[in-house]
VOBASE-497053 format. One record per residue (C-alpha): x, y negated, z negated. Coordinates in steps of 0.02 Angstrom, whole numbers, padded with zeros to 5 digits, always signed. Example, Ala and Ser with C-alpha at 12.3 -4.5 7.8 and 13.67 -1.06 7.14 Angstrom:
2
+00615+00225-00390
+00684+00053-00357
END
This chain:
444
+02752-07499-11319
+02615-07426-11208
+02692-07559-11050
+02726-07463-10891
+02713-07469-10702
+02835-07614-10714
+02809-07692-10534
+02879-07854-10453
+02782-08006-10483
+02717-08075-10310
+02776-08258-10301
+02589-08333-10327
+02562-08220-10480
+02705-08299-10566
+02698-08451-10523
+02506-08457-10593
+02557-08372-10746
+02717-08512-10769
+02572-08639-10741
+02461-08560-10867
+02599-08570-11003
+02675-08728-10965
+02479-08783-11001
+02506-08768-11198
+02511-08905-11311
+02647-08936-11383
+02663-08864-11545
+02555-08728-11481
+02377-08677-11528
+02419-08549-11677
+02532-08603-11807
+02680-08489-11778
+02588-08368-11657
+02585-08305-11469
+02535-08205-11370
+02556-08115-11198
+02496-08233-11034
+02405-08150-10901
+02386-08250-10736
+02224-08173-10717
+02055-08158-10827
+01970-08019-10916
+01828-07993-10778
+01661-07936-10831
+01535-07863-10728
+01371-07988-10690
+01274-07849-10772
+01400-07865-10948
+01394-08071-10934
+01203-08069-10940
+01187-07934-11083
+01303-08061-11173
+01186-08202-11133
+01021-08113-11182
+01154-08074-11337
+01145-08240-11407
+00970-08307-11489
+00926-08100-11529
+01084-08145-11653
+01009-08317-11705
+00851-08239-11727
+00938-08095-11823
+01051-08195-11933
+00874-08306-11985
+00805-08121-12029
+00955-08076-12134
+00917-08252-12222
+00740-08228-12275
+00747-08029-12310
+00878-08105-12433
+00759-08252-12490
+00618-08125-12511
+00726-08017-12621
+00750-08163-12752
+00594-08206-12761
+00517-08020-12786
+00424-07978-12628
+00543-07883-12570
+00661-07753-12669
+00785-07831-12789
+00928-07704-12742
+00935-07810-12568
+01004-07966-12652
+01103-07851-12792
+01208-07803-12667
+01246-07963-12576
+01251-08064-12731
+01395-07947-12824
+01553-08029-12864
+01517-08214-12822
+01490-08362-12958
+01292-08407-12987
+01321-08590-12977
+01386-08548-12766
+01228-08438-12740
+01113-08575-12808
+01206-08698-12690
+01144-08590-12552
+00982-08609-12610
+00946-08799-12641
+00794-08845-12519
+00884-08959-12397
+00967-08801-12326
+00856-08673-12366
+00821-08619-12215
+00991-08676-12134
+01103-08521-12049
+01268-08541-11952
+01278-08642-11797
+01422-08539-11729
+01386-08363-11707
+01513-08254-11657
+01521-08050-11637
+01668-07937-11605
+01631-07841-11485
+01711-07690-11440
+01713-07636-11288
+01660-07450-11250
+01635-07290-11100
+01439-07357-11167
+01427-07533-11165
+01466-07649-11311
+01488-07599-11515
+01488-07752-11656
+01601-07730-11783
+01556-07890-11879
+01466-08041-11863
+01604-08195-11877
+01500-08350-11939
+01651-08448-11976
+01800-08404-11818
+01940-08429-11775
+01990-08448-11581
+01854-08599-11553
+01982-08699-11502
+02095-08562-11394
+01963-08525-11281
+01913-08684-11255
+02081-08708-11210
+02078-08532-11094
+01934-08608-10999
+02012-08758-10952
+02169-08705-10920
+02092-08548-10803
+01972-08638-10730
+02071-08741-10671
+02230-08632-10644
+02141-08473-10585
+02006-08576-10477
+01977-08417-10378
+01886-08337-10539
+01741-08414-10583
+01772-08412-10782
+01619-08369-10919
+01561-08540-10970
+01663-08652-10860
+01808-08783-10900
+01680-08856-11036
+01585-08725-11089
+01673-08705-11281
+01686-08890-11284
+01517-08931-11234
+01455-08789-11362
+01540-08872-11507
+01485-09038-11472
+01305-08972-11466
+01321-08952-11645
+01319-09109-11689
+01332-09205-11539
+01404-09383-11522
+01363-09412-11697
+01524-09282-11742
+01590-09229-11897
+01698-09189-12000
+01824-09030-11962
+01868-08965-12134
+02025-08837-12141
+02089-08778-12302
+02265-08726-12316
+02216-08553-12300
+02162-08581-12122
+02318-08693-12083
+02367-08564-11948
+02193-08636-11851
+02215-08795-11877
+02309-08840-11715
+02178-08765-11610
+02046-08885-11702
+02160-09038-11680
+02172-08993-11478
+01963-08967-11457
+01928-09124-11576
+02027-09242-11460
+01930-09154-11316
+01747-09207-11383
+01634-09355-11356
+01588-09469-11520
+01689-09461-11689
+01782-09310-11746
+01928-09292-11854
+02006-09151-11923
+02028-09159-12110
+02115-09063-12260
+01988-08971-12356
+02094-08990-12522
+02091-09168-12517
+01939-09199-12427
+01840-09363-12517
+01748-09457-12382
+01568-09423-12403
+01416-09451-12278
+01491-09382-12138
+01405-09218-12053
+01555-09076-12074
+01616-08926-12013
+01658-08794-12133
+01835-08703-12095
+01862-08623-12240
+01804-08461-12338
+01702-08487-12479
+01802-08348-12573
+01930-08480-12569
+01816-08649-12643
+01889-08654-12819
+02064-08713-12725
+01955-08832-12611
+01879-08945-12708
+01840-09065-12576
+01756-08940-12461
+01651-08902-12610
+01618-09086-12611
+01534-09088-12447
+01442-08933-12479
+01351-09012-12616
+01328-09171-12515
+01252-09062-12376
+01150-08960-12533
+01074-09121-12566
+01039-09172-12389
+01149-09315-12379
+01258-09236-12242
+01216-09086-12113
+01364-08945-12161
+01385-08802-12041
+01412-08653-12105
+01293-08674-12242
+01353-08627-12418
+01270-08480-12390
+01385-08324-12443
+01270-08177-12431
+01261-08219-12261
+01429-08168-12235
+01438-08005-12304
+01477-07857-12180
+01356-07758-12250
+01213-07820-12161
+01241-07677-12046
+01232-07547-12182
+01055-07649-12236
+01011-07654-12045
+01022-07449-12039
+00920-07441-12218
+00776-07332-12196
+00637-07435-12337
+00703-07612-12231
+00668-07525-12056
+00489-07599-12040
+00536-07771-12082
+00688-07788-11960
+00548-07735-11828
+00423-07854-11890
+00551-08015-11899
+00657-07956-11735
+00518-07887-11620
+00528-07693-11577
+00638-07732-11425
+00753-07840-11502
+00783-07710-11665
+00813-07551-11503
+00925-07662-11432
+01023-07698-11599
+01023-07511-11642
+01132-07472-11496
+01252-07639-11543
+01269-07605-11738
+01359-07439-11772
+01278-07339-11901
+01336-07413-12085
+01338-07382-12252
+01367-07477-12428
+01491-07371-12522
+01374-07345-12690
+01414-07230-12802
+01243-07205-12872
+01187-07044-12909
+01089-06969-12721
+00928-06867-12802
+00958-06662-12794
+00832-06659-12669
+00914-06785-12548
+01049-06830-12433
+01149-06987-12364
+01054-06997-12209
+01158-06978-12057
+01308-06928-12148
+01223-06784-12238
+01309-06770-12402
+01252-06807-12569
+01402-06926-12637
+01523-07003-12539
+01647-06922-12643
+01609-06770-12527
+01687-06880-12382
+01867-06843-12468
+01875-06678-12410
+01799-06723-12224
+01926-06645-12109
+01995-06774-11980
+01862-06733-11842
+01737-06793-11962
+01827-06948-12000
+01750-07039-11857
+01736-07171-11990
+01778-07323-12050
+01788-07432-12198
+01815-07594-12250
+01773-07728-12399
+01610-07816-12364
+01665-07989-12396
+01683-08132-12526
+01891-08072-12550
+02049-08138-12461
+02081-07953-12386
+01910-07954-12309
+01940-08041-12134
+02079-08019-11988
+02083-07819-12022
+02177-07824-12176
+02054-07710-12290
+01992-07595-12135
+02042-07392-12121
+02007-07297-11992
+01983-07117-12065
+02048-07023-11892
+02218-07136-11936
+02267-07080-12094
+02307-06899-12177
+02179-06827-12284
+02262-06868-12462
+02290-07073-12411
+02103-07071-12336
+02025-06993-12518
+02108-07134-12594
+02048-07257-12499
+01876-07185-12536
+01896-07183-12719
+01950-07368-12703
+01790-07417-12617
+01709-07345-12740
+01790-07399-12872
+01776-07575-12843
+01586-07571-12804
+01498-07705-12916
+01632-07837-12868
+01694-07809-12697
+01564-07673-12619
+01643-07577-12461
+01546-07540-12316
+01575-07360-12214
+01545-07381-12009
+01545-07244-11864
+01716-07292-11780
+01683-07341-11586
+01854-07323-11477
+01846-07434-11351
+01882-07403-11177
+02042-07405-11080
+02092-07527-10948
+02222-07594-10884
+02273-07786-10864
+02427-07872-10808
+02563-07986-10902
+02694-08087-10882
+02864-08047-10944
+02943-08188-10981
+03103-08085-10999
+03135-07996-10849
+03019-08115-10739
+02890-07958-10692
+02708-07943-10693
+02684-07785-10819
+02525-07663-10804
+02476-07639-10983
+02349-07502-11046
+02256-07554-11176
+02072-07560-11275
+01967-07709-11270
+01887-07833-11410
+01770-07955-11321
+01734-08098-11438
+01569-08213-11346
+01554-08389-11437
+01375-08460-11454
+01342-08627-11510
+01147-08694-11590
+01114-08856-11541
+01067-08977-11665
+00959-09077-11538
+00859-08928-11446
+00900-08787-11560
+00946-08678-11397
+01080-08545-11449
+01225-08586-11295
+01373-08457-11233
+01522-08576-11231
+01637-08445-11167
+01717-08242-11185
+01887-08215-11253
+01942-08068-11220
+02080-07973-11326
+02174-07816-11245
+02274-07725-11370
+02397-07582-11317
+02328-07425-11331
+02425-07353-11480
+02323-07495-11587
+02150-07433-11640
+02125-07597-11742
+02079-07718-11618
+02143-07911-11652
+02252-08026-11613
+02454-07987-11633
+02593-08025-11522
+02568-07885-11415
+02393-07926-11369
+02344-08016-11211
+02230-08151-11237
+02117-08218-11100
+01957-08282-11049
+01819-08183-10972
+01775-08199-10789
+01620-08144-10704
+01665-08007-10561
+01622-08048-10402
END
């Protein structure tokens, strides 16, 4: 526990932060999950909040470039090692899905980063095309808004709600949740009742109504137990129904990063982002890596890491193991932290392993190596339910900003911040029982 400065809870404190709870559904948000109330917001500076808006359609504009650099690659005019790597592992018949015409050109219409926040400004750890928490901080900006009225909260009361409705609009669609993302369903059920037109939340497994727009909550790693959601991803491959997120898996691969740092791409990022948008994204994307174990030429390096394997990396001593790695996607152990190391966090023989893993498993589940960014400290309140005291906890900071496309105007919306504090002992930042989960609020 990294709690302490354990003071008395003024009166108004509490009693906001007894309002806040007794807000939840019942049956909660999260299938078996909580976290720690605050009675107050995250609070971001005016400066942060706009960074976060300009944020949004440099990402849409970004996630389009990561589509055709990918396009280009299949077709030959760009290099074929681009799509290599983001095709490795998956089935041919799902990549030619992704391909069909209707959706060609489709990307995500929920873009979400993790942000991490640093003494610097922001890092990304991952783009999150398909996330979790739509539903919770809807519910956070409600609840605040309306609750904590004297903190005026990022996107309003209606901001997440309004987002997701932009998708499709009053038209609706289909919310499709596999099994696999039960946990999320109750946060789906809460926003769908919240929306104008028709939407219904549906089982993914069992899914058989067709021409109906749908929302895709469920990993594509997963399709051979969803056989419905693979249903409507066909109907949306033919363009009988709109489908967001497309069937598009290289788009979900966390090695775009390592691609956005490649050297031979570096003029065609600036060409399909604009100079200022690719300087901006260089200070957002730590420097990456895809953990190949191709031969490096006598005469060359690893650029930025300065070694000529990354089997040299074994024997980095733990100052150089600013590092991280993780699997790249299209695997069950690729999202909510489970496959990531952090090289300062683990003694030299348990880190060479994990490199020799990452290796090893290259040409089915590539690995991608990132600079590790440790995020700030701050400090944010709590309520105890226990003892009945407001808490000071020191913690680090994961900043996740929702933007929506809208189907009607194509104008890439921030819905809303959630902010997760983590104590300070955790260097993986997500949500556990220990976190504090909150909306952002602009500082006045």
């Amino acid at each position: 526990m990294t709690d302490s400065n354990t003071t008395a809870l003024s009166p108004e404190l509490e009693k906001r932060a007894r309002r806040i709870h007794a807000e939840l559904p019942e049956g909660g948000l999260f299938a078996e999950k909580a976290w720690r109330i605050s009675p107050v917001p995250f609070a971001l500076t005016k400066g942060e909040v706009k960074q976060l808006e300009k944020l949004g359609p440099i990402l849409h504009r970004y996630q389009q470039a990561c589509d055709l650099i990918y396009r280009r690659s299949r077709k030959g005019s760009l290099p074929e090692w681009i799509s290599g790597y983001l095709d490795q592992g998956k089935p041919k018949d799902l990549i030619e899905l992704g391909m069909a015409g209707p959706i060609l050109e489709d990307t995500p219409g929920v873009i979400r980063p993790d942000l991490i926040l640093t003494e610097e400004g922001f890092s990304a750890t991952e783009l999150d095309s398909v996330p979790g928490g739509i539903g919770l901080t809807a519910w956070l900006g409600e609840t605040y808004s309306k609750v904590a009225d004297d903190h005026r909260i990022v996107g309003g009361p209606q901001g997440m709600i309004d987002g997701f409705h932009s998708l499709y609009g009053d038209e609706g669609a289909d919310i499709l949740v596999s099994k696999e993302s039960s946990d999320y369903r109750p946060e789906m059920e809460w926003l769908s009742e919240r929306l104008a037109g028709d939407w219904r939340v549906e089982t993914a497994e069992s899914y058989q109504r067709r021409g109906r727009n749908a929302y895709r909550f469920f990993e594509l790693f997963d399709l051979e137990n969803v056989p419905g959601g693979r249903d409507a991803g066909e109907a949306a491959a033919i363009g009988e129904i709109r489908m967001t997120s497309p069937f598009k898996p290289w788009l979900e691969e966390k090695l775009w990063s390592a691609l956005f740092w490649s050297h031979p791409l570096r003029e065609t990022w600036r060409r399909e982002l604009r100079d200022s948008n690719f300087r901006l994204l260089q200070k957002l994307f730590p420097q990456s890596w895809v953990m190949d174990p191709a031969e490096v030429p006598h005469h060359a390096v690893i650029p930025g890491l300065e070694i000529q394997s990354f089997e040299e990396m074994k024997r980095f001593s733990q100052t150089e193991r600013e590092l991280v790695i993780k699997l790249s996607g299209y695997n069950e152990k690729a999202w909510g932290s489970r496959s990531v190391t952090i090289g300062q966090d683990v003694p030299q023989e348990e880190w060479a392993e994990v490199v020799d893993g990452a290796l090893g498993a290259f040409g089915e589940t590539p690995y991608v190596l990132q600079r590790f960014h440790g995020g700030k400290l701050v400090r944010h309140p709590w309520l105890n339910e226990t003892t009945g005291q407001l808490e000071m906890m020191e913690g680090r900071v994961r900043l996740c900003p929702y933007y929506f496309i809208s189907s009607e105007t194509g104008k890439v919306n921030l819905g809303g911040v959630l902010a997760t504090i983590c104590p300070s002992d955790k260097k993986v930042l997500h949500g556990m029982s220990e976190a504090i989960l909150v909306p952002c609020s602009i500082e006045e």
